[in-house]
N, C-alpha and C positions, 0 to 999 in steps of 0.2 A: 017187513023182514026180508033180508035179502037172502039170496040163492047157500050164502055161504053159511049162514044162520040156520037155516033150515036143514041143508047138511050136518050141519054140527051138532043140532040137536036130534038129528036121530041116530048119529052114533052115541049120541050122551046115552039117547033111553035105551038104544041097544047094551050098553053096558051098565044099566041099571041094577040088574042082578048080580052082578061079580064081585064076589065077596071083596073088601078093600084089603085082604091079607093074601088074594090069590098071588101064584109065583108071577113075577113077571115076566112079563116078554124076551127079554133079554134070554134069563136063565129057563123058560119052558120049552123054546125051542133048539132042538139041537143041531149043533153046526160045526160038527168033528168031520161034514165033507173035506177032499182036497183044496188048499186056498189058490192051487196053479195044478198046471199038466205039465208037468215034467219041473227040470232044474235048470231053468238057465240063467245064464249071466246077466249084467245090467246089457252091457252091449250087445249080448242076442236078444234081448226084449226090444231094445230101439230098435234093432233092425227088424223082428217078425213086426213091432210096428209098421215100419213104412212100407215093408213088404203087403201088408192086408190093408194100410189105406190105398197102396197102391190097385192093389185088388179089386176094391174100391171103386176104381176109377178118379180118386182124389190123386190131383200132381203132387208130389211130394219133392221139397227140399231140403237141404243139408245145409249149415252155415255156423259157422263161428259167431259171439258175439259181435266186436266189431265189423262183422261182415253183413251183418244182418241189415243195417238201413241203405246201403246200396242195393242189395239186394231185393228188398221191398220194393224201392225206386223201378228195378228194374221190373220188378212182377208186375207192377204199376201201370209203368209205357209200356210194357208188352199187351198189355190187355185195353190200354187207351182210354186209362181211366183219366178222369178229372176231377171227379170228385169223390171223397172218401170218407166215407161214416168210423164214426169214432169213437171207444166208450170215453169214458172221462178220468178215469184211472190210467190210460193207455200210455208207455211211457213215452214221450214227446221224441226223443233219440231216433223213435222206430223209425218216424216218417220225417225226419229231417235234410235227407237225400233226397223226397219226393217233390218233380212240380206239381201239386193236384194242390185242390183246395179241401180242406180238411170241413165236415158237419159234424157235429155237436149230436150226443144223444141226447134229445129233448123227449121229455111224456108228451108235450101236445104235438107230435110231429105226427101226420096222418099216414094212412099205409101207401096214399100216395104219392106222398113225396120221400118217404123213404124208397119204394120202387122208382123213383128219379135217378137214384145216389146210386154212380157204377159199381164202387166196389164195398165193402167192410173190412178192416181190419181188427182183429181180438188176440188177446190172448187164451187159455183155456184154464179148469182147473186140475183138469187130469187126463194122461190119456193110457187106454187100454191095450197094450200089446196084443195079447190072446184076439181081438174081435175088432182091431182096427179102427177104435173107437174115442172120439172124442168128448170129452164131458164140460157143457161150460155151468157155471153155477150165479151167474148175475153179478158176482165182482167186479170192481170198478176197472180191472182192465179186459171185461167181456161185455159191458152191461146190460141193457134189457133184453129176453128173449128173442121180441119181434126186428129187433134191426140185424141179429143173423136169421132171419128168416125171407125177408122181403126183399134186399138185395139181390141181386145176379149174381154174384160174384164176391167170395168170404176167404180171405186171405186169414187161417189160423196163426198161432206162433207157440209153440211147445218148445219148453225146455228142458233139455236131454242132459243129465237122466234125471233130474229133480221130481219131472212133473209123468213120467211114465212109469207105468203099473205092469205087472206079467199079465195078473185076472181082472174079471168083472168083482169078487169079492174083495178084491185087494182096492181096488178104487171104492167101492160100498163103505171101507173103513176109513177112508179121508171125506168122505163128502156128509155135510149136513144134510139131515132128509128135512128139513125144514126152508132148504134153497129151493131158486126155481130153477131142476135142474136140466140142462138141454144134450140130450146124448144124440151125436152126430156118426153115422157111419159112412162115410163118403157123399158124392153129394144126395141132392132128394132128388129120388126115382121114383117109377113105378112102373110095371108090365101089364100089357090085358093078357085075356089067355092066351093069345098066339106070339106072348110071349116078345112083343115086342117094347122095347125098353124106352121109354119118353122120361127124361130128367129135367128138372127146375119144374117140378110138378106142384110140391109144398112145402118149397128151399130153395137155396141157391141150385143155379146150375152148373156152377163150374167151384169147387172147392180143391182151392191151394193148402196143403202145412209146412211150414215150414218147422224143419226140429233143429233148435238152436243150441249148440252145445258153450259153456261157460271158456272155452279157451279163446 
């Protein structure tokens, strides 16, 4: 029996007793809180966006569609990449400016030879205005968790204003809770107590977004 098995069968017998007419979940808990803080525009959510990943410590850029695959090119040779992890969804346009050689998201790729691979490039499924927050969900243009984890270097792509949210609730109601889902806030940190800050701890250590707008 595996780990997963064994989990799931003790929430079966934990819910053994519950009547099959009890309310459900949905309608037993109540969720009449605020779904945002305050009222604002689509173009003040992008901007308290990149304002908090900048916060963050995440580079943040701005771009037009057609401006966007020089632009990657350029994030690219600025960081002296050569090779570049890929989901397989990812649209080909993005990195058709780029000289680098593109890797393939394989299962049997080890952790490390992805930590070989300079940089990553994804798209997202949503990102969070209020908390600076990106959410990927394993779609074919972000895909498996571990290749935005083990790289150095994660070049996001968010599109403005399709894919950005005010809240945390407001992204909760596009996302399947049955995805694998990866909520990113700037790059991976962490402090000891004296508070001193060391990044690319259990993540990239340098995280680009770029927010792509449709004009």
């Amino acid at each position: 029996m595996s780990s997963r098995d064994r989990i799931l069968g003790r929430v079966r017998r934990a819910l053994a007793d519950v009547p099959a007419d009890d309310t459900p979940y949905e309608e037993a808990v109540e969720r009449s809180y605020p779904r945002e803080h305050g009222g604002r525009t689509v173009a003040q959510s992008v901007d308290l966006l990149a304002e908090n990943l900048a916060d963050y410590r995440a580079l943040v850029h701005r771009c037009a569609d057609a401006q966007l695959p020089p632009l990657l090119a350029r994030l690219l040779a600025g960081r002296g990449s050569r090779t570049v992890l890929v989901p397989p969804g990812l649209p080909p346009y993005w990195l058709e400016a780029g000289d680098v050689t593109l890797v393939g998201d394989r299962a049997a790729s080890t952790a490390r030879e992805l930590d070989r691979v300079d940089s990553v490039v994804t798209g997202c499924a949503v990102a969070v205005a209020e908390t600076g927050t990106l959410v990927l969900d394993g779609s074919p243009d972000q895909g498996r968790r571990r290749i935005t984890l083990v790289p150095d270097h994660h070049i996001c792509v968010v599109r403005v204003p399709d894919q950005v949210v005010s809240s945390v609730p407001q992204a909760l109601e596009r996302l399947a809770p049955d995805r694998p889902l990866t909520w990113i806030s700037g790059p991976s940190a962490t402090s000891d107590i004296e508070l001193d800050r060391v990044e690319g701890v259990h993540g990239p250590r340098t995280l680009e977004v770029v927010l792509v707008s449709g004009e």
